[in-house]
BAFI-3210 file (N, C-alpha, C; in Angstrom, 3 decimals, decimal comma, padded with zeros to 6 digits):
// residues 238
n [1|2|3|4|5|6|7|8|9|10|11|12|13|14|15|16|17|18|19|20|21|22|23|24|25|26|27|28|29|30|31|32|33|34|35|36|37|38|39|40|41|42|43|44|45|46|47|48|49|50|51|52|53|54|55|56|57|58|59|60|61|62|63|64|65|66|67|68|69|70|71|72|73|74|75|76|77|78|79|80|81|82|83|84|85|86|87|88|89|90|91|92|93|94|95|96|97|98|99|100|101|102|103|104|105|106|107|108|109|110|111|112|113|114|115|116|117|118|119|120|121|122|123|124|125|126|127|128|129|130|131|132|133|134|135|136|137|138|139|140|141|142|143|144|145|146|147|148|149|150|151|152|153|154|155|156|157|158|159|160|161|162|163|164|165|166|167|168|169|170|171|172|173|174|175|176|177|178|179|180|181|182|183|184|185|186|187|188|189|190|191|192|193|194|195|196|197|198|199|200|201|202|203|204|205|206|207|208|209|210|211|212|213|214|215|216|217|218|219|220|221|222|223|224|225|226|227|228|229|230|231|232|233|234|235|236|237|238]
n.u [-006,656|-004,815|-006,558|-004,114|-002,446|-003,861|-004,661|-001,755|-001,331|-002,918|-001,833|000,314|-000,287|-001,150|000,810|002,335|000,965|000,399|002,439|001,319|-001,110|-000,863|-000,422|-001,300|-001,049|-001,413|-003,611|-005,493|-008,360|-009,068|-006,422|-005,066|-003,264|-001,065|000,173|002,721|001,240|-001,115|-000,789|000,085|-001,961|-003,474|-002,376|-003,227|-006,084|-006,194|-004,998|-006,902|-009,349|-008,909|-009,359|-012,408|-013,752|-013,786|-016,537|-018,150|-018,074|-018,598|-017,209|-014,974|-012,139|-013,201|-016,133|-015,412|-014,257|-015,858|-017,288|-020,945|-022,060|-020,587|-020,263|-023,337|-023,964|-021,763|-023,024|-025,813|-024,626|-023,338|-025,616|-026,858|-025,075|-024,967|-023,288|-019,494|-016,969|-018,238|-020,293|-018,692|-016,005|-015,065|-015,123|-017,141|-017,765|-015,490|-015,507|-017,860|-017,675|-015,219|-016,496|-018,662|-017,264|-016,062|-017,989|-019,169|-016,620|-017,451|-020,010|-021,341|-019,565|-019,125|-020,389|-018,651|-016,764|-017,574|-017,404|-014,293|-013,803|-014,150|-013,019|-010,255|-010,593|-010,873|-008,053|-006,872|-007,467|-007,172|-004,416|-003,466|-004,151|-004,950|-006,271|-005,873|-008,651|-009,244|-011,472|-012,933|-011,598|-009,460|-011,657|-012,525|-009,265|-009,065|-011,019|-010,342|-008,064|-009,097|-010,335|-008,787|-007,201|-009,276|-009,834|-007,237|-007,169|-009,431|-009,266|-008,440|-007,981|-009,982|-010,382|-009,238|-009,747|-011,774|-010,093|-008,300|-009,579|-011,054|-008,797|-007,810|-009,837|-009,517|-006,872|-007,457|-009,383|-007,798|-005,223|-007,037|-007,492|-005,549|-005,074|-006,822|-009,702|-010,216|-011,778|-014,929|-014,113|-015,536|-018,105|-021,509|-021,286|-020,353|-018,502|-014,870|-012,114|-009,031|-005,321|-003,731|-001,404|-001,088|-001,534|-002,927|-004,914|-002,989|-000,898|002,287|003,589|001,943|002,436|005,569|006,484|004,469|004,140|006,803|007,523|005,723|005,920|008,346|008,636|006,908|008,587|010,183|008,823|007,572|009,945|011,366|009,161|009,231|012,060|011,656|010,033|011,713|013,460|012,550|011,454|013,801|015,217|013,342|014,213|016,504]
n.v [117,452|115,491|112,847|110,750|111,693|110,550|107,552|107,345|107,904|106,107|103,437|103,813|104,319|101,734|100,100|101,086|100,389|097,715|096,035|096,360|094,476|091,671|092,185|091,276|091,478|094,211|095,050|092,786|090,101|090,837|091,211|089,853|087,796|087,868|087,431|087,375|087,757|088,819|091,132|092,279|092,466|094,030|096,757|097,657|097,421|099,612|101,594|101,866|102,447|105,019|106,304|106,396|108,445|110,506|109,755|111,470|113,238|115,146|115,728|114,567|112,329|109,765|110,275|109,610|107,789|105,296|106,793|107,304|105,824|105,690|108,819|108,538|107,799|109,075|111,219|110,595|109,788|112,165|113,814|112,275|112,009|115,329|116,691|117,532|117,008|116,599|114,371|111,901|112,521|112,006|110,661|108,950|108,342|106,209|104,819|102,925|102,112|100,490|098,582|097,820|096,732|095,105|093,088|091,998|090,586|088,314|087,652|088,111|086,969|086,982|089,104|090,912|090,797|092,273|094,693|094,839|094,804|097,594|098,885|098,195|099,616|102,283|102,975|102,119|104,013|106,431|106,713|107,217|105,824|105,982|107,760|110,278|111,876|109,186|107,995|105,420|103,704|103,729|103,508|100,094|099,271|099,711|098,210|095,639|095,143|095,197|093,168|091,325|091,870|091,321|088,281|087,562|087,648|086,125|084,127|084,884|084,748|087,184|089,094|090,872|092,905|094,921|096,593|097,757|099,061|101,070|102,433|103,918|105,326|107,469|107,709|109,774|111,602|112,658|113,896|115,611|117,197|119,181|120,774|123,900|124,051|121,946|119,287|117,695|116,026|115,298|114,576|114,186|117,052|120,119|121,604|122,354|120,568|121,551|122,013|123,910|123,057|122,534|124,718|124,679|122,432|119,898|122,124|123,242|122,672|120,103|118,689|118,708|118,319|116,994|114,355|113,343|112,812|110,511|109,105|108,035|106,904|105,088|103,077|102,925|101,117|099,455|097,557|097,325|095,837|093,406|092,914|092,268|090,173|088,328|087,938|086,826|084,553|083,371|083,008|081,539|079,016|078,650]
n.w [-039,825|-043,088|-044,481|-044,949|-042,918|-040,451|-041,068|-041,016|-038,173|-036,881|-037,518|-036,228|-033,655|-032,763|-033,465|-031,267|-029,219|-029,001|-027,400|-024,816|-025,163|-023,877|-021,777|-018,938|-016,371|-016,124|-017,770|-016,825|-017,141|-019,592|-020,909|-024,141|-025,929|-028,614|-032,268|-034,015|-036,788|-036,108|-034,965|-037,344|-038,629|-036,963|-037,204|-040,188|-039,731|-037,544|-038,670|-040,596|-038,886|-037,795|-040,065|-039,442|-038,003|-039,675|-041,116|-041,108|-042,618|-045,547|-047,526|-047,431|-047,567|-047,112|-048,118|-051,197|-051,256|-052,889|-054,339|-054,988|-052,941|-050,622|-050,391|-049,849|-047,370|-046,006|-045,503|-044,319|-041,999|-041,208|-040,420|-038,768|-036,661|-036,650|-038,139|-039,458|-037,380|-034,626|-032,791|-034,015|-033,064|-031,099|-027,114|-026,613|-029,061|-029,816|-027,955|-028,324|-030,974|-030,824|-028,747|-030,651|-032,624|-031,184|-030,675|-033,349|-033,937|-032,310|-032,182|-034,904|-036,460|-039,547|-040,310|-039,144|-041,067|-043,063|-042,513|-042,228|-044,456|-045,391|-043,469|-044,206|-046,625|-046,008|-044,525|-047,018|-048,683|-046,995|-047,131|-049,810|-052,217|-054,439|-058,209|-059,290|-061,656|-062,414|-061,438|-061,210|-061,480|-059,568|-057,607|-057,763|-057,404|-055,323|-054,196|-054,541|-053,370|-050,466|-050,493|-050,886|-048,595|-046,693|-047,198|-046,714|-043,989|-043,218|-041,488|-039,207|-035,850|-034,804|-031,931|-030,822|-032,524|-030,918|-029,735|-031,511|-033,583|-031,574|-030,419|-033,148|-033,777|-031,327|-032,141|-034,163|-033,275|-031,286|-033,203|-034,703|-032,730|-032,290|-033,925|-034,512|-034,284|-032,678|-031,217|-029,972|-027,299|-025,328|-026,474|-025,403|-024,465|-025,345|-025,505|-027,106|-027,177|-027,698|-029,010|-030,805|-032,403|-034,940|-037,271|-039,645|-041,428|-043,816|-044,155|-043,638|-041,244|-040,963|-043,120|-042,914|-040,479|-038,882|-040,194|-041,368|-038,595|-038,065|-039,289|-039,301|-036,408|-036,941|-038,586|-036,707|-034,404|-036,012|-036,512|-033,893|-032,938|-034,382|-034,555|-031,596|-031,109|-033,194|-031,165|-028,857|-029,973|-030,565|-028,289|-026,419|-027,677|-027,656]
ca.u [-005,601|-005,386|-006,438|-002,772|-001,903|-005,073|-004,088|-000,595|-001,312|-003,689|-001,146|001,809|-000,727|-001,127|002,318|002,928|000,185|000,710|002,873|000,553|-002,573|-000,851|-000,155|-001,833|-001,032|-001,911|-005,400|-006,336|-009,148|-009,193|-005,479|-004,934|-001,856|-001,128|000,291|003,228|000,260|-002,361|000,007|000,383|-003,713|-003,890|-001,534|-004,124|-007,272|-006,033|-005,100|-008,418|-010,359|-008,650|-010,253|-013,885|-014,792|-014,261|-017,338|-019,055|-017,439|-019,494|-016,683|-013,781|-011,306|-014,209|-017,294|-015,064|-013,825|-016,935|-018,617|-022,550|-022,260|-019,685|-021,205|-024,813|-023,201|-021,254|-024,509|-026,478|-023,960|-023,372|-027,333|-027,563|-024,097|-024,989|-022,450|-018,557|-016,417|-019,204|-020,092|-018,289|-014,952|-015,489|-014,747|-018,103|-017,965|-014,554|-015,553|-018,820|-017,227|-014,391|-017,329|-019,387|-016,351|-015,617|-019,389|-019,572|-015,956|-017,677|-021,054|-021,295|-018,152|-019,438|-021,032|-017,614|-015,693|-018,248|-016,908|-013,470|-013,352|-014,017|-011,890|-009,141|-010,594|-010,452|-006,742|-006,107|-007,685|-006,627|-002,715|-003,457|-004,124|-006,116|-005,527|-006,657|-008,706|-009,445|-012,038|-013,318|-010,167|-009,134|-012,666|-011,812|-008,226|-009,242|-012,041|-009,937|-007,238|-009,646|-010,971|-007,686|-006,909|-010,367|-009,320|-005,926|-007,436|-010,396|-009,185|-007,018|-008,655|-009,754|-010,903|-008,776|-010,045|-012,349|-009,095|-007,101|-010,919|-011,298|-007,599|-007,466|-010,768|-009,074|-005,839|-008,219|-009,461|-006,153|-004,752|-007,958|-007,262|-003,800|-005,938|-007,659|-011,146|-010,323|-013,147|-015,890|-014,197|-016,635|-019,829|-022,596|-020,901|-020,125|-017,084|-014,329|-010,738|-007,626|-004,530|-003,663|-000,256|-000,953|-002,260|-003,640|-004,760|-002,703|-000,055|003,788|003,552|001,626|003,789|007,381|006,531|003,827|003,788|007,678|007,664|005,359|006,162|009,760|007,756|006,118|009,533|011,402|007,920|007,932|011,119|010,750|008,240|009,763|013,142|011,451|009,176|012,712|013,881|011,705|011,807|015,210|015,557|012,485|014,404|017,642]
ca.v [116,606|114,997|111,210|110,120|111,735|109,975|106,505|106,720|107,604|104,437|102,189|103,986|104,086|100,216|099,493|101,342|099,661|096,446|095,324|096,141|094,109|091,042|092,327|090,505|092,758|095,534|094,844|091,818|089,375|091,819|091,185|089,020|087,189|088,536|086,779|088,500|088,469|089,280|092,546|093,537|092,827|095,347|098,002|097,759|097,727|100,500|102,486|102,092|102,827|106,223|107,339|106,599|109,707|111,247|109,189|112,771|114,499|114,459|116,128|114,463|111,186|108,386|110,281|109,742|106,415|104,452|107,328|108,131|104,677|106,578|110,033|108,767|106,919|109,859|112,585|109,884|109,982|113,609|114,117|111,484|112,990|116,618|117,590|117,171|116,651|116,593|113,023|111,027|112,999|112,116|109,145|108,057|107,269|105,598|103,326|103,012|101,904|099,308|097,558|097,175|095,706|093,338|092,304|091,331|089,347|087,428|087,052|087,835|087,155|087,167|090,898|091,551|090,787|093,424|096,053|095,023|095,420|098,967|099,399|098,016|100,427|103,094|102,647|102,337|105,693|107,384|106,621|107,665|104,745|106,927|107,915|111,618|111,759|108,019|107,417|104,298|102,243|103,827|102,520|099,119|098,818|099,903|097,410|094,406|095,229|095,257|092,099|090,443|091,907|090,116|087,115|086,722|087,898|086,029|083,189|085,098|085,364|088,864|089,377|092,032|094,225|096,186|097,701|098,395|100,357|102,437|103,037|104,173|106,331|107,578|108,450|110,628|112,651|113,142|114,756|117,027|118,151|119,814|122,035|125,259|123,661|120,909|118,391|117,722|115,124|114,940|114,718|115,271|117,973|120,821|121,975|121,559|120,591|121,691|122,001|124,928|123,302|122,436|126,242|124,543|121,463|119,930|122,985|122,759|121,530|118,746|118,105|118,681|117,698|115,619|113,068|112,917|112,091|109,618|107,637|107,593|106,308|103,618|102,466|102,487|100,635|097,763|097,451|096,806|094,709|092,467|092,340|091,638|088,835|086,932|087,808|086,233|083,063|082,799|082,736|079,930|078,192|078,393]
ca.w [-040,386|-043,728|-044,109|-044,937|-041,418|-039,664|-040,872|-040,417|-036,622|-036,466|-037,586|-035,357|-032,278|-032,679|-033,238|-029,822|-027,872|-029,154|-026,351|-023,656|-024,833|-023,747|-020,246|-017,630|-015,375|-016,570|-018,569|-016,105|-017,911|-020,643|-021,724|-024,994|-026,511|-029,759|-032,708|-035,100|-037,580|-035,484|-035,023|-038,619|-039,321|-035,933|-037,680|-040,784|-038,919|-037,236|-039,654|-041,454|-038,009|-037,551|-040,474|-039,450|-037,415|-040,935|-042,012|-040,549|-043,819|-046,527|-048,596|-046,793|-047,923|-047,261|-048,967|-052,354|-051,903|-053,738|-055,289|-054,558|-051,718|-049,547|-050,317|-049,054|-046,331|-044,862|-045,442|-042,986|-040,248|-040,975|-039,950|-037,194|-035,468|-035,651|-038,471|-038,686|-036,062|-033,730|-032,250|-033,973|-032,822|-029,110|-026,408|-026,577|-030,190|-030,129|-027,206|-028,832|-032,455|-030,821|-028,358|-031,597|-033,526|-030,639|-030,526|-034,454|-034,002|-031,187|-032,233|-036,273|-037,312|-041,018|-040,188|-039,161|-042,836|-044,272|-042,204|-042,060|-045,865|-045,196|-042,825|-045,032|-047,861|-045,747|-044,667|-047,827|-049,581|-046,459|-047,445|-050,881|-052,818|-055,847|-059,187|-060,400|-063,010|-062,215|-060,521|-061,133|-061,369|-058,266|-056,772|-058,627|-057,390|-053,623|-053,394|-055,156|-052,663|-049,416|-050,809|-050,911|-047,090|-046,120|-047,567|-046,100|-042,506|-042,769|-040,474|-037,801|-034,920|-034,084|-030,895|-030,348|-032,827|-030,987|-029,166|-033,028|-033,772|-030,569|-030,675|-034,537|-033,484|-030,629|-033,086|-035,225|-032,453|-030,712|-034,307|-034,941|-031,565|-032,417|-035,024|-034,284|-034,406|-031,529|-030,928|-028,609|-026,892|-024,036|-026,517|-025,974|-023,787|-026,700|-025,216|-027,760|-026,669|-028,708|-028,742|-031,997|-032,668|-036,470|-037,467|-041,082|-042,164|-044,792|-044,047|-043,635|-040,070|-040,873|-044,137|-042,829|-038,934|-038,066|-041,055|-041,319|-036,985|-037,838|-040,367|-038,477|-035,641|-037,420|-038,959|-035,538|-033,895|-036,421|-036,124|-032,410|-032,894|-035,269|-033,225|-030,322|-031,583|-033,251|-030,098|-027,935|-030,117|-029,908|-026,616|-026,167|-028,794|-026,515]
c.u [-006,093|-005,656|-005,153|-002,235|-002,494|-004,572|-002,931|-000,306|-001,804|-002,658|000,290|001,416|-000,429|000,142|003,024|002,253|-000,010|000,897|002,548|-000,445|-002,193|-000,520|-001,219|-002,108|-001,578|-003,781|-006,062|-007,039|-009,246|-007,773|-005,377|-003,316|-001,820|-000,033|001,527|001,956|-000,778|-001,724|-000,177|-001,272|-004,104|-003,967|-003,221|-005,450|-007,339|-006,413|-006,663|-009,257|-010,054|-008,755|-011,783|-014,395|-014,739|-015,689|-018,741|-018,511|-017,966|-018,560|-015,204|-013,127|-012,455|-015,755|-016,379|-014,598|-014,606|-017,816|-020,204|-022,765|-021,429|-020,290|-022,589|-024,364|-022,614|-022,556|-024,954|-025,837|-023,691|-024,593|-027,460|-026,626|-024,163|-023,581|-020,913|-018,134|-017,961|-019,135|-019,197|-016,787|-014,984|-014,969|-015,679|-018,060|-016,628|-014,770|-016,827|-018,678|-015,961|-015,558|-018,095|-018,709|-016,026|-016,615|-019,620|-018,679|-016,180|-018,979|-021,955|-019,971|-018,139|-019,478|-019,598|-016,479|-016,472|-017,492|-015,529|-012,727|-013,788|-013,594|-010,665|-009,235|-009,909|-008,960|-006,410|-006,275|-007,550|-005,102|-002,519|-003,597|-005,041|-005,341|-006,799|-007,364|-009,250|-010,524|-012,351|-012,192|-009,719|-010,171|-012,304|-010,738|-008,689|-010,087|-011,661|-008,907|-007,878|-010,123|-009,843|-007,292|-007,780|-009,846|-008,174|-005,998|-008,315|-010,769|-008,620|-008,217|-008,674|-010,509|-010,424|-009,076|-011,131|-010,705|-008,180|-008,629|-011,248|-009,778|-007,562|-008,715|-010,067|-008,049|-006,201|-008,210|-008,130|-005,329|-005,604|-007,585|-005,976|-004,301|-007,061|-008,914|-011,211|-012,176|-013,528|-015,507|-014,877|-018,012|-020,241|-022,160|-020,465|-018,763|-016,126|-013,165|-010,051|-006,409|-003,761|-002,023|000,022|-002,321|-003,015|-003,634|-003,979|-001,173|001,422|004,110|003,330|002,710|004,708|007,528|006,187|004,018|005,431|007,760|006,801|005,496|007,865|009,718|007,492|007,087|010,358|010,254|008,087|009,016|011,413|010,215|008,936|010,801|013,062|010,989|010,543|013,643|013,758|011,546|012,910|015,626|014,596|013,145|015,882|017,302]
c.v [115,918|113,247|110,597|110,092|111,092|108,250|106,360|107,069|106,744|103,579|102,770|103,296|102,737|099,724|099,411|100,562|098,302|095,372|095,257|095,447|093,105|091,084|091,796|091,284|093,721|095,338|093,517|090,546|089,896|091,687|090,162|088,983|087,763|088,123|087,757|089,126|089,297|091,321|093,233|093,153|093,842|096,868|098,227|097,946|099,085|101,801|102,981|102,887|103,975|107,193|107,390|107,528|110,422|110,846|110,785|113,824|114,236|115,290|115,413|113,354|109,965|109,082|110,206|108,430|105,523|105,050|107,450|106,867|105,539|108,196|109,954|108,304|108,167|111,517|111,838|110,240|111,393|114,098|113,612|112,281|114,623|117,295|116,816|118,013|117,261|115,171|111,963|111,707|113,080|110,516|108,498|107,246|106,325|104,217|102,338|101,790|100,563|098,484|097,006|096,533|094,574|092,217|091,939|090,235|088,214|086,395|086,907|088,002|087,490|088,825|091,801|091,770|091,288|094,478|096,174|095,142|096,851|099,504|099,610|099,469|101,772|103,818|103,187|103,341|106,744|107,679|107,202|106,909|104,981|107,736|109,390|111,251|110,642|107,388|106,020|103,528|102,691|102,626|100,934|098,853|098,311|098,611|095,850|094,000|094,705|093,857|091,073|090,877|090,880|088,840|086,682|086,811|086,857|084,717|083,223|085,160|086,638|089,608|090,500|093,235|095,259|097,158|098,432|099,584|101,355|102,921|103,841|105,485|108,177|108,412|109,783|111,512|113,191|113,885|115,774|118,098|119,159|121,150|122,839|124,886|122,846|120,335|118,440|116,291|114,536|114,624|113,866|116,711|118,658|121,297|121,892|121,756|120,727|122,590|122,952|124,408|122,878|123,443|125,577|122,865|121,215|121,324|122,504|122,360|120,328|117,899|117,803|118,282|116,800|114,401|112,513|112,211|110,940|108,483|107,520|106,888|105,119|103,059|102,161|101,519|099,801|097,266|096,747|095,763|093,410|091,652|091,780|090,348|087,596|086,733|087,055|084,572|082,654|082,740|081,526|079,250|077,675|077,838]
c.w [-041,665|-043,640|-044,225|-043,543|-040,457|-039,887|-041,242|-039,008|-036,452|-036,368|-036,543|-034,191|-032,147|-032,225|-031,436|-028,554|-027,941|-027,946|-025,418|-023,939|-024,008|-022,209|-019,001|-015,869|-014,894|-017,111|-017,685|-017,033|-019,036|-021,933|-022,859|-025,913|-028,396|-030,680|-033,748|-036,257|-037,298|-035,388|-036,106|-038,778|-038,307|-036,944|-038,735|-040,377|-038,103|-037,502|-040,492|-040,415|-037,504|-038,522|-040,508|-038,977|-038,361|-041,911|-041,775|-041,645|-044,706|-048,035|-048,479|-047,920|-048,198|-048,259|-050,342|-052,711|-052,936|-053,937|-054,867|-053,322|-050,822|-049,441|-049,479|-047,374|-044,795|-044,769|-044,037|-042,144|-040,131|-040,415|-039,179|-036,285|-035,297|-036,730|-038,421|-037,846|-034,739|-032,890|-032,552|-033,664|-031,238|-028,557|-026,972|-028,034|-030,196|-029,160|-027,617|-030,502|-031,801|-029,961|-029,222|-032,381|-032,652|-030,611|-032,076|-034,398|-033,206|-031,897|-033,895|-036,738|-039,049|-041,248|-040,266|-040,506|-043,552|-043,701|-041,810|-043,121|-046,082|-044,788|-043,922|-046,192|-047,290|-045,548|-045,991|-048,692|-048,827|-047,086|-048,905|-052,318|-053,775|-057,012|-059,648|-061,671|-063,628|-061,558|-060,187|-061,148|-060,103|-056,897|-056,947|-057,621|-055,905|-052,642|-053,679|-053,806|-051,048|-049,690|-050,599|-048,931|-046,322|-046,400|-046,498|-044,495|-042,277|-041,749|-039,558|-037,140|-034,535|-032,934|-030,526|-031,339|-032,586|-030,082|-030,256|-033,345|-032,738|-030,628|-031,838|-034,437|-032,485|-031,364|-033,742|-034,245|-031,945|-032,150|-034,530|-033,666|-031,396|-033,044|-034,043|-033,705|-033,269|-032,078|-029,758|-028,094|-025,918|-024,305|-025,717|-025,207|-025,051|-026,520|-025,875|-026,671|-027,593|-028,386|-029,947|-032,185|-034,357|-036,869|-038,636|-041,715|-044,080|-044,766|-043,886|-042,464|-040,354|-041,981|-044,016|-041,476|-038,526|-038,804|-041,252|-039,509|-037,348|-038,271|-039,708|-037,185|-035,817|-037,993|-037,396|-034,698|-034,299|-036,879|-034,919|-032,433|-033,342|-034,342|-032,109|-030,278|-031,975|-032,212|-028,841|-028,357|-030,485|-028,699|-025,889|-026,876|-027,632|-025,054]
res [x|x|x|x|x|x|x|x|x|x|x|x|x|x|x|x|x|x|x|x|x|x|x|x|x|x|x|x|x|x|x|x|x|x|x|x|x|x|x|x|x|x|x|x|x|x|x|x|x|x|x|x|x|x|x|x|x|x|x|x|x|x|x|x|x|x|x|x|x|x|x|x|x|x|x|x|x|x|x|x|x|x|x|x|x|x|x|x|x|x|x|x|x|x|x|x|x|x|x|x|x|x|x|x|x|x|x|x|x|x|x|x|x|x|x|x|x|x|x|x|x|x|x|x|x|x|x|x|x|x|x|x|x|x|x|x|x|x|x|x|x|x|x|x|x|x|x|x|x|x|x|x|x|x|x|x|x|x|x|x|x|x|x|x|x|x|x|x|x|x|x|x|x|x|x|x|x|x|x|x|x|x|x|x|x|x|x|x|x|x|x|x|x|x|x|x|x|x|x|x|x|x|x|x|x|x|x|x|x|x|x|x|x|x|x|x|x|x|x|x|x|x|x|x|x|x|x|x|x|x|x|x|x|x|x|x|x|x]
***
């Protein structure tokens, strides 16, 4: 899949699982109350964290965002994981990648607004947020932009984002898996899983099927959301 399709499943997934974190019920001690904003900094966080198992591409969307720093960046993890889609296209890394985001918002929260301006970047040079021909003002715009997301996040509480980062991980894999190649969702087990229903990355499936369902998805989701939220305080209000 391409990165446009990767984080606009992050930010759908979110949208959709939104309404269960706060379930009590359901998630037990685990569940958390969740804020209209806290929602849309999810969606974004999301989005960004369903293109990190591409950080195993050393030709992909993220080795290009910031030039020879993203290039060395995704070689390393390409060499520690074994290649892409290898490890980081698995459970282990997705549960792996949201327990380490919940453990910086707990215990370095600072640590955490380095890597949630990468997230943001990511997000946002998955969606397409680059100029041919451009490089550097693209880099420039991307990192002014992520800088301004940090900023306006950098006092929500985010406890809940290791579940928007294993989710948005989670997203990634679940789309590679549609393609020919499937992933090893069981690493270290080699086994891949897939599902061959988008024959070609980038192809007229993904173009005219998956990315139109989703982004129709993510409009009827925060939608939902929204409605439900002035819904809910109109009716405490009554």
């Amino acid at each position: 899949m391409m990165g446009h399709t990767h984080a606009l499943s992050g930010a759908v997934a979110w949208l959709a699982v939104a309404p269960v974190i706060p379930d009590h019920q359901l998630l037990g001690v685990y569940a958390m109350s969740l804020s209209p904003a806290q929602i849309a900094a999810g969606a974004v966080v999301c989005a960004g964290a369903a293109m990190l198992p591409d950080a195993d591409h050393q030709s992909g969307t993220i080795a290009n965002m910031y030039g020879p720093i993203t290039r060395l960046l995704t070689k390393i993890v390409a060499t520690v994981s074994g290649g892409h889609r290898h490890a980081t296209h698995s459970l282990l890394f997705a549960i792996g990648a949201g327990a380490g985001s919940w453990a910086l918002t707990v215990y370095a929260p600072k640590a955490w607004l380095g890597v949630l301006f990468l997230l943001i970047g990511f997000g946002l040079h998955g969606i397409g947020l680059q100029f041919e021909k451009k490089a550097e003002f693209s880099m420039l715009l991307n990192a002014v932009l992520a800088a301004g997301g940090v900023f306006l996040m950098h006092n929500l509480d985010m406890h809940w984002a290791g579940y928007a980062v294993a989710l948005g991980c989670l997203a990634h894999v679940a789309g590679d898996c549609l393609t020919p190649e499937g992933c090893p969702v069981f690493w270290p087990i080699q086994w891949r899983m897939g599902i061959p229903l988008v024959p070609r990355t980038d192809g007229n499936v993904e173009k005219w099927v998956v990315t139109p369902i989703l982004t129709l998805g993510g409009i009827v989701l925060a939608i939902r959301t929204t409605l439900g939220d002035s819904l809910t305080h109109w009716l405490n209000k009554s």
